[in-house]
MIZAKE-929051 format. One line per 2 residues: for each residue x, y, z of N, C-alpha, C, O. Coordinates in steps of 0.05 Angstrom, whole numbers, always signed. Each point is the difference from the previous one (the first is absolute). Example, Ala and Ser with C-alpha at 12.3 -4.5 7.8 and 13.67 -1.06 7.14 Angstrom:
2
+264:-114:+156:-18:+24:+0:+18:+24:+0:+21:+0:+13; -28:+21:-27:+16:+24:+1:-15:+22:+14:+10:+22:+4;
This chain:
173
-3179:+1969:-30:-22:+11:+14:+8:+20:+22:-13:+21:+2; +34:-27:+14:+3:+23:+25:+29:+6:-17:+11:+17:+13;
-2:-21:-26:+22:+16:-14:+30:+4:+20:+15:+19:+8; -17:-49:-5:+35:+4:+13:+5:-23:-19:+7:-19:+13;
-7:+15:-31:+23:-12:-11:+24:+17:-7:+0:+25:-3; +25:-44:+0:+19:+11:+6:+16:+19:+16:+21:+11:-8;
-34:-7:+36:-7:+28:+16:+9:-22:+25:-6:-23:-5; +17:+27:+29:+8:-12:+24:-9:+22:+21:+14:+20:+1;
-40:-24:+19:-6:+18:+21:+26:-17:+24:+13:-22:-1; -14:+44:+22:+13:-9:+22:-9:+19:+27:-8:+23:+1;
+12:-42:+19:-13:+11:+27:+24:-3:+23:+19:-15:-5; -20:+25:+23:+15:+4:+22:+27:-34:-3:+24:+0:-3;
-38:-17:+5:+1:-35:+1:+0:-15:-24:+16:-17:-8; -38:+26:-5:-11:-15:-27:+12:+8:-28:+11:+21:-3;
-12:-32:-11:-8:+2:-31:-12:-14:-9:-2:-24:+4; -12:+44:-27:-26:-13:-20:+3:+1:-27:+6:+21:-12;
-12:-47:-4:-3:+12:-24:-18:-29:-14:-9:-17:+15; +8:+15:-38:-17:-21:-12:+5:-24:-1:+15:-9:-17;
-29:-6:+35:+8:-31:+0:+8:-7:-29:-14:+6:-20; +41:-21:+21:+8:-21:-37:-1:-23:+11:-6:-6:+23;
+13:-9:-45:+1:-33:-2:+21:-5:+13:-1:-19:+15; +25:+33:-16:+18:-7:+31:+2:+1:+22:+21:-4:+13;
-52:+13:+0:-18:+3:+22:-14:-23:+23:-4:-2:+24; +0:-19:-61:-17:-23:+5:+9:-20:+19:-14:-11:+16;
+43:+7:-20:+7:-18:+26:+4:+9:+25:-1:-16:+18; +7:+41:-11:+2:+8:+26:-36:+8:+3:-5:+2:+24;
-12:+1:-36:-24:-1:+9:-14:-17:+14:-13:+3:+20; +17:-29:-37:-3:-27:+6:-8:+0:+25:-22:+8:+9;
+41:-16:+3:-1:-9:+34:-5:+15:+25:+2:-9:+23; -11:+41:-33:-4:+22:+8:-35:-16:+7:-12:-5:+21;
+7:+0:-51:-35:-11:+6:-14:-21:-1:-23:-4:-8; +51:-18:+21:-5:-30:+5:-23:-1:+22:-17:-16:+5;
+26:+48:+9:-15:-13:+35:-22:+21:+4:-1:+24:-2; -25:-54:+11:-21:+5:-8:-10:+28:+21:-19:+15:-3;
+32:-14:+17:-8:+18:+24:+18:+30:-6:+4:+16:+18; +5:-13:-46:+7:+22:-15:-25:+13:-17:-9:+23:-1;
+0:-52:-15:-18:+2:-31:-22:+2:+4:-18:+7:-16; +18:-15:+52:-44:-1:+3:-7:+22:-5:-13:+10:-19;
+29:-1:+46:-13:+36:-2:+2:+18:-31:-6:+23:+0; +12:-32:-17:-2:+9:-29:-11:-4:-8:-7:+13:-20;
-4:-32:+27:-33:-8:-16:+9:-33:-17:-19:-9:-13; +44:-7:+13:+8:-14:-13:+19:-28:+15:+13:+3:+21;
-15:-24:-33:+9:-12:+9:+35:-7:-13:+6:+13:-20; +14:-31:+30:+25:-3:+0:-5:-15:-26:-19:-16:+2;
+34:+17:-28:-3:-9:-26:+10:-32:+4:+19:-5:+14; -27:-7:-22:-5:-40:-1:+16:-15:-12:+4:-24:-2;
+7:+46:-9:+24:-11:-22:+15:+27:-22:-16:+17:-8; +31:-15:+4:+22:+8:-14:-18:+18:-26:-2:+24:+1;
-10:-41:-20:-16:+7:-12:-22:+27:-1:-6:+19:-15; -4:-33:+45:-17:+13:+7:+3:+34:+11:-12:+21:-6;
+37:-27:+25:+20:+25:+1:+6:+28:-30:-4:+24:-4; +14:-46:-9:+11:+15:-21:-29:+12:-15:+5:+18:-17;
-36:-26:+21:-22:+7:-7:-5:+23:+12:+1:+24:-7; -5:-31:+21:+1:+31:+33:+17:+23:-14:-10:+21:-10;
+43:-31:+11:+13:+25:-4:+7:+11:-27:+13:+20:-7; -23:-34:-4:-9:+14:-35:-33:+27:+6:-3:+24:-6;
-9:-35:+16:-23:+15:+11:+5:+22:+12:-8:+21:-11; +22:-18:+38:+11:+17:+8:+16:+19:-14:-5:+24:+1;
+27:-34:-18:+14:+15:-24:-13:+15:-17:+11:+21:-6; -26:-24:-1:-14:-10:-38:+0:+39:-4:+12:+10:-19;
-27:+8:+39:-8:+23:-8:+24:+16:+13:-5:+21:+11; +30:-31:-11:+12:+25:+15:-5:+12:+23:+10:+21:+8;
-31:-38:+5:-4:+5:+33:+7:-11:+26:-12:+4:+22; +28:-16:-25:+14:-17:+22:+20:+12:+4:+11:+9:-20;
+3:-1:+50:+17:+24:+8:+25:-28:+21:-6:-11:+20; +28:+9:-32:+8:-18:+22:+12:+19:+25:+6:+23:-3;
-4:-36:+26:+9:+15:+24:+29:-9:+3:+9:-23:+0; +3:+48:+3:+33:-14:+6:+8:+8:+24:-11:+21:+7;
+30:-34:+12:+8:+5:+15:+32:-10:+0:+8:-23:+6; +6:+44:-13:+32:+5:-4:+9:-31:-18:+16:-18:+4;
-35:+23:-27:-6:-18:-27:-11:-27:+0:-1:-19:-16; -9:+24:+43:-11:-32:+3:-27:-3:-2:-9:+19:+13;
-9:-31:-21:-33:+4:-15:-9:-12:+34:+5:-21:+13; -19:+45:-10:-27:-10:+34:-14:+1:-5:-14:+1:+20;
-5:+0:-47:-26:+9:-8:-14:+8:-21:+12:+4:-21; -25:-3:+22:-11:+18:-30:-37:+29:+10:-17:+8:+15;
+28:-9:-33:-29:+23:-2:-17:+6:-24:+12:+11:-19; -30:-15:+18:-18:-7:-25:-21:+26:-8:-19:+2:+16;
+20:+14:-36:-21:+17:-2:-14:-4:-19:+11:-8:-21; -49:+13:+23:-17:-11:-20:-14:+13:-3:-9:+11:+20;
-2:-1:-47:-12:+16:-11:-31:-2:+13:-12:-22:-2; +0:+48:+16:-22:-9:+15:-21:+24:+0:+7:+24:+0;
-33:-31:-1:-21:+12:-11:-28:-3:+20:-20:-13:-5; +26:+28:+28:-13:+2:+22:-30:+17:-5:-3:+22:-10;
-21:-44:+24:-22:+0:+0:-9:+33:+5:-14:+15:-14; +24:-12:+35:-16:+32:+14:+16:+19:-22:+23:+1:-9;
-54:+19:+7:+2:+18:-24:+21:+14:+4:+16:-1:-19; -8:+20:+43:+17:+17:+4:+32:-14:-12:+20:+12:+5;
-19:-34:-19:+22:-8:-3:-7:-6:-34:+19:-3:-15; -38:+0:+5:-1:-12:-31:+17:+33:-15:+3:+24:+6;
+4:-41:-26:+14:+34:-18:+31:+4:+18:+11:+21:+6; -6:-38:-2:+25:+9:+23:+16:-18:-5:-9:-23:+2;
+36:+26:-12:+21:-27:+2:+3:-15:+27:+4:+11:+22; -5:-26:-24:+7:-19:+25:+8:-21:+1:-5:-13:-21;
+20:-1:+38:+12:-28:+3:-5:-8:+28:-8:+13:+20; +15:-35:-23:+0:-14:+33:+29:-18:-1:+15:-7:-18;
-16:+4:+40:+33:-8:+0:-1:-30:+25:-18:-3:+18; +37:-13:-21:+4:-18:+17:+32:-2:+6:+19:+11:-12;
-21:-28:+33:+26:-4:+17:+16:-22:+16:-6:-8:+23; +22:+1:-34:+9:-36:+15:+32:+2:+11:+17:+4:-18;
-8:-6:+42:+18:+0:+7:+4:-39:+11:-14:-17:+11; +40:+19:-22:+14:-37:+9:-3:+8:+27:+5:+23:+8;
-15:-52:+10:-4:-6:+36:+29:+19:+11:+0:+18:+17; +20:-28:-30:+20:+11:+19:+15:+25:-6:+24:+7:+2;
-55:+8:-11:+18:+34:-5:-22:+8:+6:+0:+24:+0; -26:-35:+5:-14:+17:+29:-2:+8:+20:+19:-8:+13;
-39:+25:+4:+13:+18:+18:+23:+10:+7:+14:-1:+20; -12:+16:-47:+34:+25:+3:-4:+15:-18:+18:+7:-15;
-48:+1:+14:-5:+32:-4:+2:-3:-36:-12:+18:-11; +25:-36:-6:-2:-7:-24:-24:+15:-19:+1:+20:-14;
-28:-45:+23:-25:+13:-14:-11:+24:+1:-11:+10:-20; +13:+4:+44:+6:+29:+8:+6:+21:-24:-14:+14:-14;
+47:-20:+16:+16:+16:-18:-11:-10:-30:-4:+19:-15; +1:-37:+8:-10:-10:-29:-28:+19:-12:-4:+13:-21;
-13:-18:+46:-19:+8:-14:-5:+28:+8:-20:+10:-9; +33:+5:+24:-1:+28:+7:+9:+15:-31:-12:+17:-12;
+47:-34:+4:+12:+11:-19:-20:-1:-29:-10:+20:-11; +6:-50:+1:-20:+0:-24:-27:+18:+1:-12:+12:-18;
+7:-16:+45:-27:+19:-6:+4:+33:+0:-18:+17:-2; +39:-13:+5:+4:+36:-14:+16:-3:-19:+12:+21:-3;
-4:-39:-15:+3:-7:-22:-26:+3:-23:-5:+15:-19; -9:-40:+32:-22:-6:-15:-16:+37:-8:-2:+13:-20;
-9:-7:+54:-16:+25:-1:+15:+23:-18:-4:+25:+1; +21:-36:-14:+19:+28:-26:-15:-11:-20:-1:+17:-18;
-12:-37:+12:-6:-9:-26:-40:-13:+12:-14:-4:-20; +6:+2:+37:-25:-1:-1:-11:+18:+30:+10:+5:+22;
-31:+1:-35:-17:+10:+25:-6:-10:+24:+1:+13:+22; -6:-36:-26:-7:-21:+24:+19:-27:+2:+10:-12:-20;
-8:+5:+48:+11:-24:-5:-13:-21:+23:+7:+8:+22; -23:-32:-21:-13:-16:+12:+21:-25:+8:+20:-7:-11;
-31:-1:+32:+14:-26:+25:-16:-16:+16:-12:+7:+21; +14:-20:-28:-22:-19:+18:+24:-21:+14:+22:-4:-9;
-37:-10:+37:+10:-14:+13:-28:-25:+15:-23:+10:+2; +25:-27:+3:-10:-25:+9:-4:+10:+27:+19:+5:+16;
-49:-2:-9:-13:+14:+23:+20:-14:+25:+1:+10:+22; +11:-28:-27:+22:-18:+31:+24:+4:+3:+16:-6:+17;
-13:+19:-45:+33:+16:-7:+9:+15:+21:+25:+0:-3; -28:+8:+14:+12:+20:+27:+29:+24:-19:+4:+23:-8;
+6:-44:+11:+30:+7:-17:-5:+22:-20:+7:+23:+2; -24:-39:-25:-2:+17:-23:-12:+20:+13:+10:+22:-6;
-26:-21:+19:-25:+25:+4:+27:+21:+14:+6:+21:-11; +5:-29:+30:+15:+29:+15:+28:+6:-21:+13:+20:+4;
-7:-36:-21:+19:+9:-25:-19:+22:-12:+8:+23:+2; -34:-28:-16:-13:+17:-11:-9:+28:+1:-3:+20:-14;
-1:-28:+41:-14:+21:+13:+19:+22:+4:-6:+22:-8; +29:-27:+20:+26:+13:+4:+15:+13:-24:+17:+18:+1;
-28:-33:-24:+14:+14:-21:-20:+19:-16:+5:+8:-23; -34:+1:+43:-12:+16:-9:-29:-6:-13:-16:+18:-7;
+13:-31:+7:-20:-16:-19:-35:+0:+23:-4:-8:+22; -11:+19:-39:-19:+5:+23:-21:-26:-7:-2:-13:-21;
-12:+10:+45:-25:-32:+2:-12:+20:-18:-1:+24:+0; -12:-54:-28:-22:+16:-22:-24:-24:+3:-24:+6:-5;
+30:-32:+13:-19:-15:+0:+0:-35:+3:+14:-6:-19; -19:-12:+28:-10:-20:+7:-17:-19:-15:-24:+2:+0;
+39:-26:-16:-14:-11:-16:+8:-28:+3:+20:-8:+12; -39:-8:-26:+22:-34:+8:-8:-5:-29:-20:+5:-14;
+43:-17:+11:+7:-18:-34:+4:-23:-4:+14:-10:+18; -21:-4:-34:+9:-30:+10:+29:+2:-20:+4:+18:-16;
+14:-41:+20:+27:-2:+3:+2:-26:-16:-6:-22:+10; +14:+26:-30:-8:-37:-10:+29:-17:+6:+0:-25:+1;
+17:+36:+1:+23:-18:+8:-4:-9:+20:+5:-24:+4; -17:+44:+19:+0:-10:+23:-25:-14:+13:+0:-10:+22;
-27:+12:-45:-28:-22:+7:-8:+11:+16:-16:-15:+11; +15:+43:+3:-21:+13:+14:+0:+31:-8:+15:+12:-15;
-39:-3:+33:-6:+34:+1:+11:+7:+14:-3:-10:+22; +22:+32:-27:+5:+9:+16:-1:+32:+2:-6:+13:-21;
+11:+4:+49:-12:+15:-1:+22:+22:+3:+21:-7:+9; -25:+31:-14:+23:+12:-10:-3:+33:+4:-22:+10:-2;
+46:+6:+8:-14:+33:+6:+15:+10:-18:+24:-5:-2; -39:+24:-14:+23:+14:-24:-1:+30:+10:-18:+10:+13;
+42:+3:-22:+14:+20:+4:+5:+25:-20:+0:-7:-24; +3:+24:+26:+0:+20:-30:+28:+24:+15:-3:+11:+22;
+22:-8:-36:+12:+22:+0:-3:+29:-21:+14:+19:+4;
């Protein structure tokens, strides 16, 4: 779907390329902790099983981007085929993209460089590219914002992993 297979992006710090199955254990424990997975909309997987359900999901379309840092996995980045309500965008390729960095490779400018790099990646191959963040996110919102992405709107969703609505501001580059 975003057409890096076999293709390795790289940024000042980073490299990117398509999460594999030799991914899965250094992912793991990246999203044991729940105060990583909330803000994703998800909770920490319950078992092994359940894990390996998740990261088949994440895999399955060739849209899962792992984050490297001098070959060591901090993350991932997820892009999803997306088909936004307001007209000025129907007829238009677009995706929306997400973003998870492990507790102890935040704040150091990481998500920054990740999603500054993928998203002039992405914008070579779609018109638009969408981001949303959890209206209490702070974090996500000044990563976003900084990497260009202008306020498009304000909505709350409910979250079934996590048993509530929550409320959410999405973004359009």
């Amino acid at each position: 779907m975003i057409g890096l297979t076999g293709k390795t992006l790289r940024s000042k710090r980073l490299t990117y390329r398509l999460l594999a199955g030799s991914d899965r254990d250094a992912l793991a424990p990246l999203l044991a902790d729940r105060s990583v997975t909330e803000p994703a909309g998800y909770l920490p997987a319950a078992s092994r099983a359940e894990f390996d359900e998740f990261f088949a999901e994440l895999t399955r379309e060739n849209a899962g981007i792992a984050i490297l840092l001098r070959g060591t996995l901090i993350g991932y980045f997820h892009v999803f085929a997306y088909r936004p309500d307001q007209p000025e965008y129907r007829g238009e390729a677009c995706v929306s993209v997400g973003f998870v960095i492990g507790r102890q490779y935040q704040n150091r400018g990481y998500a920054t460089e990740a999603l500054e790099t993928l998203t002039a990646y992405l914008k070579g191959r779609f018109a638009f590219c969408f981001a949303s963040h959890f209206a209490d996110n702070m974090a996500s919102k000044r990563v976003i914002e900084k990497c260009g992405y202008r306020y498009l709107e304000t909505y709350t969703m409910y979250f079934e992993d996590l048993e509530r609505d929550v409320t959410c501001l999405g973004y359009v580059c």
